[in-house]
C-alpha positions in Angstrom: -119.4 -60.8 23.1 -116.0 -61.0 22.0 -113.4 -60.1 25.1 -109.8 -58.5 24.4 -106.8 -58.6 26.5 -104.2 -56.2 27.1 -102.2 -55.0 23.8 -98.5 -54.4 24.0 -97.3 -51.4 23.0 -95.4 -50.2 20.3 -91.3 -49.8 21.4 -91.2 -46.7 19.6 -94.4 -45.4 20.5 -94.6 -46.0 24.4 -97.4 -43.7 25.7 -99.5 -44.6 22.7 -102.2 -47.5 22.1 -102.5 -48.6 18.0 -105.0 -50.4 16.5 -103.8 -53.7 15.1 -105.9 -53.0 12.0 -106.5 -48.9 10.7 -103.1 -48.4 12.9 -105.4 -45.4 15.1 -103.6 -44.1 17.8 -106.2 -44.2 20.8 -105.4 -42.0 23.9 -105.9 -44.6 26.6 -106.8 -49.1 26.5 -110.4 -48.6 27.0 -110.5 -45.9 24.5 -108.7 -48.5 21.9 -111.2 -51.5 23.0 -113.6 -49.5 22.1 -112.6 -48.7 18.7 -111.9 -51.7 18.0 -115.1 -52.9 18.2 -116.4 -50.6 15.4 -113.6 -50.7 13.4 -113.9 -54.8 12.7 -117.1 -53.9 12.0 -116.7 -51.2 9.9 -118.4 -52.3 7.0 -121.5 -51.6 8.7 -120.2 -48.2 10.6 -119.7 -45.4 7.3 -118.2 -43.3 10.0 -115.4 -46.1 11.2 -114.9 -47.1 7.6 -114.1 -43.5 6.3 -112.0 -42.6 9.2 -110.1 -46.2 8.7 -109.6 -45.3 4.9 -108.3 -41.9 5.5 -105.7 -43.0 8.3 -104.8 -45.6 5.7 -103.7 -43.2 3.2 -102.1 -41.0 6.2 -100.2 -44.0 6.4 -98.9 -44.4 3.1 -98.1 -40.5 2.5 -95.9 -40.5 6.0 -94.2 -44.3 4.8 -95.4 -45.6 8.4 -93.3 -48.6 9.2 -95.4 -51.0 10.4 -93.0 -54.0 11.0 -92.0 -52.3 14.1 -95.0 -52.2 16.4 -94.5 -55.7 18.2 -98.3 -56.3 19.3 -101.1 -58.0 18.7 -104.9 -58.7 18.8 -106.3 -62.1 20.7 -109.6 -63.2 21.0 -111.1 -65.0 23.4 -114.3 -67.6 23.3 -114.7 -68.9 27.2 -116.5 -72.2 25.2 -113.2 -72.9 23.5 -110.2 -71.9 25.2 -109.5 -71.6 29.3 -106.4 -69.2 29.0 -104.3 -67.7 26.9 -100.8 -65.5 26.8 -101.2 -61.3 25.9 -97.6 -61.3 24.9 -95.7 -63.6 22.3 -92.0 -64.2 22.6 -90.9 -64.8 19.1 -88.0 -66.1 19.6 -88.8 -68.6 22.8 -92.5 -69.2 22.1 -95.6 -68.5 24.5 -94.5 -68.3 27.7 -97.4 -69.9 29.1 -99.4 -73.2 27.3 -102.8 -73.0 26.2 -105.4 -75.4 27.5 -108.0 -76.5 25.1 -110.8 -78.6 26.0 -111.5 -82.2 24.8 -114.7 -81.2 23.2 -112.9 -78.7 21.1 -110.4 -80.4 20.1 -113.0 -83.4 18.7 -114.5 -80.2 17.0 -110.6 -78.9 15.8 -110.3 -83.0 14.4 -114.0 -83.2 12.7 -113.0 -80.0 10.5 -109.9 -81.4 9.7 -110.7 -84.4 8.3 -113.9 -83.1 6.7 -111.3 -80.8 4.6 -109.2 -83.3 3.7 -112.3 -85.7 1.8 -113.0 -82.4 0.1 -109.3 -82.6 -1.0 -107.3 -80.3 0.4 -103.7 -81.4 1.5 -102.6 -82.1 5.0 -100.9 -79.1 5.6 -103.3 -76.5 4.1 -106.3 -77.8 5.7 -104.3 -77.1 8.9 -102.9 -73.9 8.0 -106.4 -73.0 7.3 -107.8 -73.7 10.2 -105.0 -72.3 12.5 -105.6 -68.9 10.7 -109.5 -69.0 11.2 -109.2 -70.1 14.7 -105.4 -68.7 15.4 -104.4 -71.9 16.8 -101.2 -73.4 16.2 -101.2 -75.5 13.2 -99.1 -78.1 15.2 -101.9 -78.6 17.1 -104.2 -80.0 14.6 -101.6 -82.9 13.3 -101.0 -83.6 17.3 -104.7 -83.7 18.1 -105.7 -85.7 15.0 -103.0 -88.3 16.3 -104.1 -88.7 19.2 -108.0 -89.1 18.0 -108.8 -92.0 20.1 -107.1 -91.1 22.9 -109.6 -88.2 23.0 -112.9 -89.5 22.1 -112.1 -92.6 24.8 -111.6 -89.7 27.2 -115.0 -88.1 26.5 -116.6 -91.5 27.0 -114.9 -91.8 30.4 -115.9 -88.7 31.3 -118.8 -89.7 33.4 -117.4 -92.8 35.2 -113.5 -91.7 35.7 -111.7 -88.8 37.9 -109.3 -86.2 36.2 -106.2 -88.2 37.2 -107.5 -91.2 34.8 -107.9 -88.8 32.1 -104.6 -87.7 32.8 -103.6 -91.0 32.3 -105.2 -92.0 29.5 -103.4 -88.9 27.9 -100.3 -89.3 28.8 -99.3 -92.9 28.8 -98.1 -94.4 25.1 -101.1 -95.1 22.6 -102.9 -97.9 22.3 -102.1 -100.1 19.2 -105.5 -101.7 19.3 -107.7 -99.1 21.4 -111.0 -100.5 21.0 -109.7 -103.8 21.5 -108.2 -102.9 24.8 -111.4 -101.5 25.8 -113.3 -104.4 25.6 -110.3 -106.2 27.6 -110.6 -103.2 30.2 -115.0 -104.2 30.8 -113.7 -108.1 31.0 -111.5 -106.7 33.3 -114.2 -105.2 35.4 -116.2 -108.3 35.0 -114.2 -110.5 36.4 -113.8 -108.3 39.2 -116.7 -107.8 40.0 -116.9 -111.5 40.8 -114.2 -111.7 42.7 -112.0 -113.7 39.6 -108.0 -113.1 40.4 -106.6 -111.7 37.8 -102.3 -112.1 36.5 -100.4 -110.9 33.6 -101.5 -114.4 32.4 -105.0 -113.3 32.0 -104.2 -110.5 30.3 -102.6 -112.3 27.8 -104.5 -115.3 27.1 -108.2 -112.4 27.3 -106.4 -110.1 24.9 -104.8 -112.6 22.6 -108.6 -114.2 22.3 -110.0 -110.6 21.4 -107.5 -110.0 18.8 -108.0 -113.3 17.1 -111.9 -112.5 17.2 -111.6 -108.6 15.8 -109.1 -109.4 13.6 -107.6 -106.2 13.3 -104.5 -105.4 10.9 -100.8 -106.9 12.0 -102.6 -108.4 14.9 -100.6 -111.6 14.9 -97.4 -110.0 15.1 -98.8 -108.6 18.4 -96.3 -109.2 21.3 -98.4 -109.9 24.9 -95.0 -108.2 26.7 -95.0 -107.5 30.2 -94.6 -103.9 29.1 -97.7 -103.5 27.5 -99.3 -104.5 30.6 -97.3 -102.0 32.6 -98.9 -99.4 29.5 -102.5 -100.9 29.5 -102.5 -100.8 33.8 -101.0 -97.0 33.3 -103.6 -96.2 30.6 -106.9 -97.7 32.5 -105.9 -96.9 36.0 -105.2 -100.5 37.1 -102.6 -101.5 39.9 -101.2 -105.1 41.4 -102.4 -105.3 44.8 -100.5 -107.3 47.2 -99.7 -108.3 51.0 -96.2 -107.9 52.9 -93.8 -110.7 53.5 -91.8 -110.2 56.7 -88.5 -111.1 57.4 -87.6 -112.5 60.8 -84.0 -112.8 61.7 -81.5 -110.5 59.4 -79.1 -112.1 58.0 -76.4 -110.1 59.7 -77.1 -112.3 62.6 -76.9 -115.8 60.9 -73.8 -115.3 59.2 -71.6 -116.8 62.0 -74.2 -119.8 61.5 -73.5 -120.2 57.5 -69.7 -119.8 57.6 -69.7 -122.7 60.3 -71.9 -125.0 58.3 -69.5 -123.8 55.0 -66.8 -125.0 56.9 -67.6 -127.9 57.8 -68.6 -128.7 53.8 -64.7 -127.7 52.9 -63.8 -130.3 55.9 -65.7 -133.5 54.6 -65.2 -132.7 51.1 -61.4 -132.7 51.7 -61.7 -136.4 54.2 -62.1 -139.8 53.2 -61.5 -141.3 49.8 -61.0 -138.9 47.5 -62.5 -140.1 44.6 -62.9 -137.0 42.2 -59.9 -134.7 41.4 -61.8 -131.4 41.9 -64.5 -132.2 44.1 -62.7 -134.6 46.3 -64.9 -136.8 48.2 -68.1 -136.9 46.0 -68.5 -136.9 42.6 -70.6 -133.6 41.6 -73.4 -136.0 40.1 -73.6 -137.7 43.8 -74.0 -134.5 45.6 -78.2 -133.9 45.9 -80.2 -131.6 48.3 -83.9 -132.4 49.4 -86.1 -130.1 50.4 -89.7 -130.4 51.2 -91.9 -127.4 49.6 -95.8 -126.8 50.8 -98.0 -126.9 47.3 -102.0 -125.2 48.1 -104.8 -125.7 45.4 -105.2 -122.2 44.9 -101.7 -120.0 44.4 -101.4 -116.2 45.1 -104.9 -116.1 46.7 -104.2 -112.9 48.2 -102.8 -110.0 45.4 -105.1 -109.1 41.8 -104.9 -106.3 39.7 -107.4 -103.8 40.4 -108.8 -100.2 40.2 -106.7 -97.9 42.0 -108.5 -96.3 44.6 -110.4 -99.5 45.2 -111.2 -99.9 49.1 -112.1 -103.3 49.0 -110.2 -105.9 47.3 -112.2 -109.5 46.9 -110.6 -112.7 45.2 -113.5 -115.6 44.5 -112.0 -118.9 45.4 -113.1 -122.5 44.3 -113.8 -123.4 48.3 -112.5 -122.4 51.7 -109.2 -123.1 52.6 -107.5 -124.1 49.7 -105.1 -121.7 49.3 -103.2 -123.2 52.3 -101.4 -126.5 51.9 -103.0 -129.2 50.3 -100.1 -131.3 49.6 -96.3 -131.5 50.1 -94.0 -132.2 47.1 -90.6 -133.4 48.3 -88.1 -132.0 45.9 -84.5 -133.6 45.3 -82.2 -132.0 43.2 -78.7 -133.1 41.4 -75.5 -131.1 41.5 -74.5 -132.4 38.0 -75.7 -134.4 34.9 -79.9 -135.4 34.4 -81.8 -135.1 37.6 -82.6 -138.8 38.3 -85.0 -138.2 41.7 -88.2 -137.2 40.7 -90.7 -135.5 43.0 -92.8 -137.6 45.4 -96.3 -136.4 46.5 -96.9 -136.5 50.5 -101.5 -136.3 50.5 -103.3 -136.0 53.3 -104.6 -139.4 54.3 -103.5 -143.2 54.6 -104.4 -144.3 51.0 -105.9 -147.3 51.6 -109.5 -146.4 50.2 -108.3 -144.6 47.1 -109.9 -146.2 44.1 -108.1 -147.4 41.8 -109.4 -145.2 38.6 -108.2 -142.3 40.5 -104.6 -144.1 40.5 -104.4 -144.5 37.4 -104.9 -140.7 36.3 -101.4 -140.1 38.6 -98.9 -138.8 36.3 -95.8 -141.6 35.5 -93.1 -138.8 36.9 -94.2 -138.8 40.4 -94.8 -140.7 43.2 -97.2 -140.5 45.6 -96.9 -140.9 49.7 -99.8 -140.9 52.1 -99.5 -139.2 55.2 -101.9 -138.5 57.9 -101.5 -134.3 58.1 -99.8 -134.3 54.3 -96.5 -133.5 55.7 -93.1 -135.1 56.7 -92.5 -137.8 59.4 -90.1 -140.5 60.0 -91.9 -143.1 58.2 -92.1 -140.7 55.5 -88.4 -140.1 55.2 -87.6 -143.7 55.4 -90.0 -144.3 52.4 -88.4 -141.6 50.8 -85.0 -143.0 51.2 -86.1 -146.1 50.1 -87.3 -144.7 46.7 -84.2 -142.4 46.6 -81.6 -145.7 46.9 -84.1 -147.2 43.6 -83.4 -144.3 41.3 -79.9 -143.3 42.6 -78.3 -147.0 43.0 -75.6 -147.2 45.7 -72.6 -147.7 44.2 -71.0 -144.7 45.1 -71.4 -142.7 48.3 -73.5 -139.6 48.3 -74.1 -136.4 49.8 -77.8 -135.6 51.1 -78.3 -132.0 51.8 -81.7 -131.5 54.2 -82.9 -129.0 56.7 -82.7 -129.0 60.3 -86.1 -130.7 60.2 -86.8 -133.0 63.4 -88.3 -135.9 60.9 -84.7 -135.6 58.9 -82.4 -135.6 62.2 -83.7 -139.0 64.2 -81.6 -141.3 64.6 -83.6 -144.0 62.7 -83.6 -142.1 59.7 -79.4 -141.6 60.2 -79.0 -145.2 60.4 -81.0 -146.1 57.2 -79.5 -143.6 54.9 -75.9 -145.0 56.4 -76.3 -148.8 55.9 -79.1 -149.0 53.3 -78.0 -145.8 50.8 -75.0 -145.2 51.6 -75.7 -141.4 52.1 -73.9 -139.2 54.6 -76.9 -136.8 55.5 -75.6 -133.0 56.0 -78.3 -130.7 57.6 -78.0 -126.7 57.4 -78.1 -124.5 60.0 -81.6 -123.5 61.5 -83.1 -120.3 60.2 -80.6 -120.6 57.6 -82.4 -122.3 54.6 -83.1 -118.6 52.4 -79.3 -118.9 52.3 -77.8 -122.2 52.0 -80.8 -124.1 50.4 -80.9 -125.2 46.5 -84.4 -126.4 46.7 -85.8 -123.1 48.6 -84.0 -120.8 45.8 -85.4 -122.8 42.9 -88.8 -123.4 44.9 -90.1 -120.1 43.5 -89.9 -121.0 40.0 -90.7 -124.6 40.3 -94.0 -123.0 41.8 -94.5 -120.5 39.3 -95.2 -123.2 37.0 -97.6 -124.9 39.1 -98.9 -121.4 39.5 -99.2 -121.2 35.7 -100.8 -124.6 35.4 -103.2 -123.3 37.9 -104.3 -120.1 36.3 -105.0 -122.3 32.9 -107.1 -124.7 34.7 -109.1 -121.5 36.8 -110.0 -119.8 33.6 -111.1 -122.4 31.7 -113.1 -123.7 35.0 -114.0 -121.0 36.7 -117.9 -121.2 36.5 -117.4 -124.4 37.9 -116.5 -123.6 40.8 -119.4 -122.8 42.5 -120.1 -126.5 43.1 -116.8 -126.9 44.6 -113.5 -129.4 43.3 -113.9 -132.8 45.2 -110.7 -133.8 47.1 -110.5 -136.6 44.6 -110.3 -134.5 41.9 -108.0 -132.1 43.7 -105.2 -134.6 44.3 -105.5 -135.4 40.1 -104.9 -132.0 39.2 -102.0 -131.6 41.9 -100.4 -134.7 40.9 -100.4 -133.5 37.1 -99.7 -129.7 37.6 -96.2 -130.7 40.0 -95.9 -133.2 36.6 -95.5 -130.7 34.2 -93.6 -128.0 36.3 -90.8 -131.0 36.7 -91.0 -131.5 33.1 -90.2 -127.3 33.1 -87.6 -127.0 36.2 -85.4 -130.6 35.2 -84.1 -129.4 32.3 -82.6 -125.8 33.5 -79.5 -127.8 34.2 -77.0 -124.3 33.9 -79.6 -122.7 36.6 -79.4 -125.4 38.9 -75.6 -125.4 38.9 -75.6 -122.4 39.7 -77.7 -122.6 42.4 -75.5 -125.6 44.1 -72.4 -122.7 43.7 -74.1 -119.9 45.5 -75.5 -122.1 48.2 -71.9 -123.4 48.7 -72.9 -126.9 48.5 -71.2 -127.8 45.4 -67.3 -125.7 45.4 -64.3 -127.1 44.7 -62.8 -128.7 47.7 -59.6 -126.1 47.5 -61.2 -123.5 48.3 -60.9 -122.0 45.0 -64.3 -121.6 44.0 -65.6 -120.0 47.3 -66.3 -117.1 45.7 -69.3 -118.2 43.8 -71.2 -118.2 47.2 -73.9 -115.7 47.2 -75.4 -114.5 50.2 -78.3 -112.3 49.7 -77.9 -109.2 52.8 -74.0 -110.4 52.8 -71.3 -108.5 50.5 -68.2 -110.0 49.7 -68.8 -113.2 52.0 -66.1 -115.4 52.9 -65.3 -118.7 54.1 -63.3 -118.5 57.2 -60.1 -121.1 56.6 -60.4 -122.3 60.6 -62.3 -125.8 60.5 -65.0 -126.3 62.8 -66.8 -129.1 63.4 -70.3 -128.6 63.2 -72.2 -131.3 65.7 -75.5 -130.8 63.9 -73.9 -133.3 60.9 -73.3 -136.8 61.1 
């Protein structure tokens, strides 16, 4: 049964209602509803058609104007269309949208395109069909655009909420949708068995499905970290991760940094001064060390995942390893090629390690055996040791470490005095986020272990259900801290930079003080008063 809505009237005819068609003037609405439904049918009512006729030539004898009645006829199907406007604005358009369901719109396409393999053009297949179904012929180009988008959302239908439709509507279209389906089940896959998943995976799955479907322009494809952000957007899928706390605010350690700043500008500016602008120590003998935890398994807690999801489950290789597995002491230089490579503290003493498994250890490392994997006096002296080998001791250096207790005995003081010919500087406790070269280049040195990691897992992860023997563990360490020194060495500009912010490397003038960047801290300055920091020797 065909439904009609309210008709405007006529604005020089107010008290009267007009049929759209035979231009009757009815007496009241329901009398013209009613007329209406004979009179678009009057080929089969002689009585309607007669009267239609004769008001017709009434029409043409009395030169009715019919370009001034501002009204209309809509009709309503409650199959096709939820709502729409009983008055037109002409010149601002309807003032309220019409909402058209998916499965008519798939119908809207079908017609459409069945028009145009009989031939007809673009634009009169859609004029056509916006006349027959008084539908905006904008419509039909929009809906046949977004094709896909719509018959993906009919799929999901069954298995995804109205705010993932929503999604899938609104975010930018898919260049390869059926391609980025397929990558959405993997997805689901590998969460279901508890895989961690990274933009990396994205990348390498999707980059292995386009090379297997082949589809047009699909090497020019770029795996950015925007179409992630559009594929997450468009399936529903968000990065889950834990909080990092901070402890002390910085506001509170400042007094601490400009001290230990301070005393920098003091022994830079005593002694021999060797180099014109640095005074002291030539930039290419300034180094900091740093010790930085590595753990077999990196960013064990945080995966993409549904939204919505309650419980979030990584699978791991074994218990425990994403803690610390092994420490990699890292030693950087404020100038020129980095000449300390990284040294390897593993848990253990060493002495039953076979001798195959030595020779797998990467050229670019060396390797320290320790009873808890972590730093000790012995540990420092052999580090020093193997520091005075690839440094020399011609000149005198500048060793920047944390407050660490193994760093500060006074063993470890004497031998980097008489044996390298190092003066050892320590920064200020809780103070290493701000004045440390290693801590603000640890992140990306890690990332690269990360990445070596993430390689390893996906081509290994049905492996892992036996479990990675320590042996093997420390092979794949060594070689993963390998290559990510191979990465971080040559960012020479970026560790510069580094050494400025810290304040580890300035001009001894002052000149350059400037360059320090305190994260927390605007405009930080170096007070000019000296003070003598007792934590130094």
């Amino acid at each position: 049964m065909w439904n009609f809505l309210q008709v405007s009237k006529p604005k020089n005819e107010i008290g009267d209602c007009v049929c759209s068609r035979c231009h009757k003037k009815c007496g009241n609405k329901g009398a013209l509803a009613s007329h209406k439904l004979s009179c678009f049918n009057f080929n089969n009512n002689e009585k309607c058609k007669n009267e239609h006729l004769s008001l017709k030539e009434e029409k043409n004898d009395n030169n009715h104007n019919v370009n001034n009645i501002s009204h209309e006829l809509v009709v309503l199907s409650s199959q096709d269309v939820e709502y729409k406007t009983e008055e037109k604005d002409l010149r601002k358009g309807q003032k309220k949208r019409t909402t058209y369901k998916l499965d008519f719109k798939m119908e809207i396409i079908t017609k459409y395109e069945k028009m145009l393999q009989e031939g007809a053009k673009p634009n009169d297949a859609a004029n056509k069909i916006s006349e027959e179904l008084e539908i905006n012929s904008s419509n039909v180009f929009k809906w046949h655009g977004k094709k896909d988008q719509i018959q993906s959302s009919i799929a999901d239908l069954g298995r995804t909420n109205s705010k993932r439709r929503r999604n899938i509507l609104s975010s930018r279209k898919a260049k390869y949708p059926e391609c980025e389906e397929k990558l959405f089940q993997e997805f689901e896959q590998s969460r279901e068995q508890g895989r961690k998943i990274n933009q990396l995976w994205f990348k390498l799955k999707f980059k292995a499905i386009l090379i297997e479907k082949k589809p047009v322009d699909y090497e020019n494809f770029k795996y950015s970290c925007r179409w992630i952000e559009n594929f997450c957007d468009r399936y529903d899928i968000t990065y889950r991760m834990k909080t990092n706390n901070k402890v002390t605010p910085i506001i509170h350690r400042v007094n601490r940094i400009q001290k230990f700043h301070q005393w920098l500008h003091e022994v830079r500016n005593s002694g021999d001064q060797i180099d014109e602008k640095y005074g002291r120590f030539h930039a290419f003998d300034v180094f900091h060390m740093d010790e930085v935890p590595i753990p077999f398994v990196f960013d064990a807690d945080s995966t993409y995942e549904i939204k919505g999801t309650k419980r979030v489950w990584i699978k791991q290789p074994g218990t425990g390893l994403d803690k610390r597995q092994a420490t990699a002491i890292l030693t950087f230089r404020a100038s020129e090629e980095q000449n300390v490579i990284p040294m390897i503290i593993f848990r253990g003493t060493g002495k039953c390690i076979q001798q195959s498994e030595i020779a797998q250890y990467p050229s670019n490392v060396r390797i320290i055996w320790q009873a808890n994997a972590w730093c000790d006096e012995n540990v420092m002296i052999e580090y020093l040791r193997k520091f005075r080998a690839l440094t020399g001791d011609k000149n005198e250096k500048l060793l920047v470490l944390d407050n660490c207790e193994a760093h500060q005995t006074e063993t470890v003081k004497s031998y980097a005095k008489h044996h390298v010919k190092a003066l050892l500087a320590f920064t200020p406790a809780e103070c290493t986020d701000a004045v440390s070269v290693v801590d603000r280049i640890a992140h990306v040195f890690k990332s690269y272990v990360a990445t070596e990691y993430e390689l390893w897992a996906e081509k290994h992860f049905n492996e892992w259900e036996l479990g990675i023997a320590a042996r093997d563990r420390r092979i794949l360490l060594s070689k993963w801290i390998s290559r990510a020194w191979n990465h971080i060495q040559h960012k020479s500009d970026f560790i510069i930079q580094m050494f400025n912010q810290t304040g580890i490397l300035l001009a001894k003038d002052g000149s350059e003080d400037s360059l320090i960047k305190i994260q927390g801290i605007e405009n930080y300055s170096v007070f000019p008063k000296s003070i003598n920091n007792t934590n130094n020797a």
